[in-house]
N, C-alpha and C positions, 0 to 999 in steps of 0.2 A: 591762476595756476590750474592744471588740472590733474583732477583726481578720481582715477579711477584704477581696476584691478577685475581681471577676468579670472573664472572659477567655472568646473566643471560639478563641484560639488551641489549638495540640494541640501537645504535645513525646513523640514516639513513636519517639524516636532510640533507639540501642544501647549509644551511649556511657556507658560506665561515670561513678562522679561520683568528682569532685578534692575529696578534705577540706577539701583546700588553700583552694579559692576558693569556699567557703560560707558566708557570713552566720553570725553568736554569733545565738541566739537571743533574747537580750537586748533588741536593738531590732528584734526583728520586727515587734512589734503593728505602730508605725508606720510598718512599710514595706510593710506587707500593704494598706495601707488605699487604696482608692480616696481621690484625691480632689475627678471629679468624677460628678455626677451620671447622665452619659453611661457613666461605668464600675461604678454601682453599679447591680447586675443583681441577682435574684431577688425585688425588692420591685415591680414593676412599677407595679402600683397606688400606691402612696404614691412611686414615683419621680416620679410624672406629675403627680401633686396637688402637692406640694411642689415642684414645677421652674414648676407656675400660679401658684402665692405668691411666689415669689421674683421670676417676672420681670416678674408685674404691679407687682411695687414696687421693681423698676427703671422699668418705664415712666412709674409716679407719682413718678419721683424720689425715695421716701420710705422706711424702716427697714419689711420685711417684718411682718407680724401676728407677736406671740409663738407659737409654735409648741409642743404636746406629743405625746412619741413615747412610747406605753408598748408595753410586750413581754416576752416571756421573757429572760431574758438573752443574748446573745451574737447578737442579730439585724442589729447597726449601729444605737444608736442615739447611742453616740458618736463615729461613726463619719458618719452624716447629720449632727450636728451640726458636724462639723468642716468638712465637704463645704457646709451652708449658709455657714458666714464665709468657705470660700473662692471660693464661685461670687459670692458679694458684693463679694470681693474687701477684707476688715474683718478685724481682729484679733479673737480669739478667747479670751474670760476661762474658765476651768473651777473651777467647784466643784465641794462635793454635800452633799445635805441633812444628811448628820449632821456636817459643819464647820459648818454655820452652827446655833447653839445659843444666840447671843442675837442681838437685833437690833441688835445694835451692828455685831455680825461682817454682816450683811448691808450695813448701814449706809456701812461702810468699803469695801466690794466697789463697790457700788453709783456709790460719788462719784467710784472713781477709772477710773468709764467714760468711753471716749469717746464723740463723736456716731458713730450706726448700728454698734456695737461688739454682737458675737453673745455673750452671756453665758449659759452651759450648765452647766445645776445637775443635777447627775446622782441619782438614787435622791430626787425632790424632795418626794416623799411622807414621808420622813423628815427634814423640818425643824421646827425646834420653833415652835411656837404664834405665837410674840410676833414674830419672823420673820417667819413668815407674814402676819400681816397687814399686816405694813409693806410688805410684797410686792405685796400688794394696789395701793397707794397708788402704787407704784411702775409697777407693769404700766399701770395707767389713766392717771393725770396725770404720771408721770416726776419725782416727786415724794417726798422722804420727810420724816420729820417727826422731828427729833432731841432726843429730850429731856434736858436741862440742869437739871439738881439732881435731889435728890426731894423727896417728900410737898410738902404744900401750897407749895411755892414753887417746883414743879417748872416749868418753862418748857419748851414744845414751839417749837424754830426749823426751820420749813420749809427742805428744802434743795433745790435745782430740780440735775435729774440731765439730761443730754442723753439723746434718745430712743434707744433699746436695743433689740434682739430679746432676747426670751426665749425660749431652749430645755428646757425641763424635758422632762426621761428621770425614768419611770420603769417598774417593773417587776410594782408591785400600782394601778393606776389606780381601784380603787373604795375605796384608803385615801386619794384627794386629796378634799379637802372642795370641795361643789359648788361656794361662789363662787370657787375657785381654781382650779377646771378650766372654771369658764363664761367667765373671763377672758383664756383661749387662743383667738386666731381661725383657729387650725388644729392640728385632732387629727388623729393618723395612727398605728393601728394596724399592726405588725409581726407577719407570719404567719411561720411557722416554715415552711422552705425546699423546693421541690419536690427531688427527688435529680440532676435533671437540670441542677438552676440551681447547687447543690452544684459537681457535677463540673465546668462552667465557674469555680467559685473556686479548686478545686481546680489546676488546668492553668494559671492565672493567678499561682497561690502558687508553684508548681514553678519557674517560669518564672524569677519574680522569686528565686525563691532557687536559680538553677544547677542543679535537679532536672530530672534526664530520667527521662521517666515514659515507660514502654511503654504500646499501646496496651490499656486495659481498667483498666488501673491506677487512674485517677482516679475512674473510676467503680465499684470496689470500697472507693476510703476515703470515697467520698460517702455513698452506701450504707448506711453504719455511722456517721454523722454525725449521726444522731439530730434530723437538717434544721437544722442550725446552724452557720454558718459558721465560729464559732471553733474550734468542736468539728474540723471539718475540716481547720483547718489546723492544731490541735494532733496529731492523726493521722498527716495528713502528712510533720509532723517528727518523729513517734514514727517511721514506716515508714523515712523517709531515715537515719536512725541505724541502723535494724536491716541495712539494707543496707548500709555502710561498716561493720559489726562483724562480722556474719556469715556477709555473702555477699560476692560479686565488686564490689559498689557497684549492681548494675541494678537498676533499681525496676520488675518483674514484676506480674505480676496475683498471679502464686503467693506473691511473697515479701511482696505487702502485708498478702495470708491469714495467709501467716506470724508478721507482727509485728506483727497485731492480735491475735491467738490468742495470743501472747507477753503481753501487756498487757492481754488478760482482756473483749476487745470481740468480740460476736460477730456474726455475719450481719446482726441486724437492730437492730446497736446497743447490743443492752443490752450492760452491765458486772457485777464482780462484785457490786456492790450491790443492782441490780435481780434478778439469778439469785437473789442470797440472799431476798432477799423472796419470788420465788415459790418459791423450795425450801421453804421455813418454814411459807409457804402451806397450797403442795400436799401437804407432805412431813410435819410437823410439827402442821398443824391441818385437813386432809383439805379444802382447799379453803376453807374459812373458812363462815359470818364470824369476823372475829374483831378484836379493839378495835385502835387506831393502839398503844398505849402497849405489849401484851403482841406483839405484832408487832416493834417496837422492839426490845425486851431479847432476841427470839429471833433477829435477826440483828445485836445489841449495837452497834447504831448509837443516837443522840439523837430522839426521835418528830420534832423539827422535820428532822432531816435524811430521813429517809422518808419523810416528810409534802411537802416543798418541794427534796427532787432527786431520790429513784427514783418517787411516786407518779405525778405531771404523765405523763410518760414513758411509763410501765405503761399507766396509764387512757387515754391518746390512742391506744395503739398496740392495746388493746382487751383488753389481759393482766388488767386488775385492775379491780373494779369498788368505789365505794363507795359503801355502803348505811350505811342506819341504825342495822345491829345490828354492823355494823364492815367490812371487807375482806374480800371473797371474788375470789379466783383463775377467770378462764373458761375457760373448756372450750380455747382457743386458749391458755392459759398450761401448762396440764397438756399439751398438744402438745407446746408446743417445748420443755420439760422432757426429754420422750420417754415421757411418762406416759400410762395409760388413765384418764379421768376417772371415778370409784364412782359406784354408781347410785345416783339422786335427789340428784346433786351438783347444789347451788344455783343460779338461774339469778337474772336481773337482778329478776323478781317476786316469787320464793321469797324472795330473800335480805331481801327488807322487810319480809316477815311479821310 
């Protein structure tokens, strides 16, 4: 789920914090969340697209186009879908693609919509086949088709469904098969967060959960946020616990340094996962290349976890590069190591060789 909420406001009081009167972290996802439109800041672009769909279809009277949001994880994008059934002012059904496994389970979901009810299938790329294309039938004509018996005596009874918004999230958009993503009349990608639009969620999170943050403070756990707003406010409440434990309760610029360096996050984000990778790298295979799988066992993580949570990361932020004869380390990964890179260490055209 993600959880986040943008704020213009600033809390750069002195005041120490009351354990007392602090929110369980239990139900914060949904108290973090924006829910309107007006409050969901650092998407700009897809704020404004999506605020043209919804209110042109109020002006037509009629249930907005199905809509799909893909992204990285933790950008809002079930967090926009919650925000579309409420600016509609519509109850809000939630799945996700790996609950629906036959089409019956769609089938059932489906019939007991209401009229213009916002129904949001999360991860929708991962639904199975038979599903899907009853999906199909569903997005176009509101329409599905139930079949009663099997083999040759099987009977298909058309079931008529009131018309719906479709929300589908998801996370890998080139695993949705074309006629599934051609039957969205609004896609809207999610860019991963400037640090500035960060530190407004951040000041908006504190806010809502009784955090007084000194000045500079929000903008050192933005910073390390890795441009993702969950990322940030799980931060946030790492930092506000290190201060009720082991300082006076103020939330500093110094003690957020603190209690990120406590939990293994440094200046520019990485964690001990990504450090391990480029230590293994730099340290272990002289900068590389060298294969996903022998990379794997040398920081004893699963290839799909290096592969799809420290690689994305590395490679945006310019640390890691991947080539065809496997992973090499750039010359800014041997940097922030504290490392001199060996002469004739590989560059982006060596390493294809």
């Amino acid at each position: 789920m993600d959880d986040f909420n943008d704020t213009d406001d600033a809390f750069d009081t002195d005041e120490a914090l009351d354990p007392h009167t602090l929110p369980q972290d239990q139900p914060l996802d949904s108290a973090l969340r924006p829910s309107r439109l007006s409050e969901f800041g650092g998407q700009e672009r897809v704020n404004s697209q999506l605020g043209l769909v919804i209110e042109a279809a109020r002006h037509r009277g009629s249930v907005p186009e199905h809509i799909l949001l893909s992204g990285p994880p933790g950008l809002g994008k079930t967090t926009l879908a919650m925000i579309v059934a409420n600016e509609l002012g519509v109850p809000l059904r939630v799945s996700s693609g790996p609950a629906i496994q036959h089409a019956g389970d769609l089938a059932a979901i489906l019939s007991g919509l209401t009229e213009g009810e916002v129904f949001f299938l999360d991860e929708i790329h991962r639904m199975s086949r038979p599903a899907e294309e009853m999906l199909y039938l569903a997005m176009e004509d509101f329409r599905v088709d139930v079949v009663v018996g099997k083999g040759p005596g099987a009977t298909a009874i058309p079931l008529e469904i009131p018309p719906f918004t479709l929300v589908g999230a998801t996370t890998r958009a080139g695993l949705l098969p074309g006629p599934l993503r051609d039957r969205f009349g609004f896609t809207a990608q999610l860019d991963f967060y400037e640090s500035a639009a960060l530190e407004k969620i951040v000041l908006r999170s504190a806010g809502l959960l009784n955090i007084s943050l000194e000045t500079g403070t929000a903008q050192v756990i933005a910073s390390r946020s890795r441009g993702t707003p969950r990322i940030a406010n799980r931060l946030l409440r790492r930092v506000r616990d290190f201060a009720q434990v082991r300082t006076d309760g103020k939330l500093t610029p110094e003690v957020a340094v603190s209690a990120l360096e406590l939990y293994e996050v440094d200046a520019l984000g990485l964690d001990r996962l990504d450090r391990a990778v480029l230590n293994a790298l730099c340290q272990h295979f002289g900068g590389g290349p060298v294969g996903l799988g022998t990379l794997a066992i040398a920081v004893a993580e699963e290839t799909d976890t290096v592969e799809e949570v420290a690689e994305p990361f590395l490679v945006r932020q310019g640390f890691l590069m991947r080539t065809p004869r496997g992973r090499v380390a750039t010359p800014k990964a041997w940097r922030h190591l504290g490392l001199t890179p060996p002469e004739g260490h590989p560059t982006l055209f060596s390493a294809g060789q």
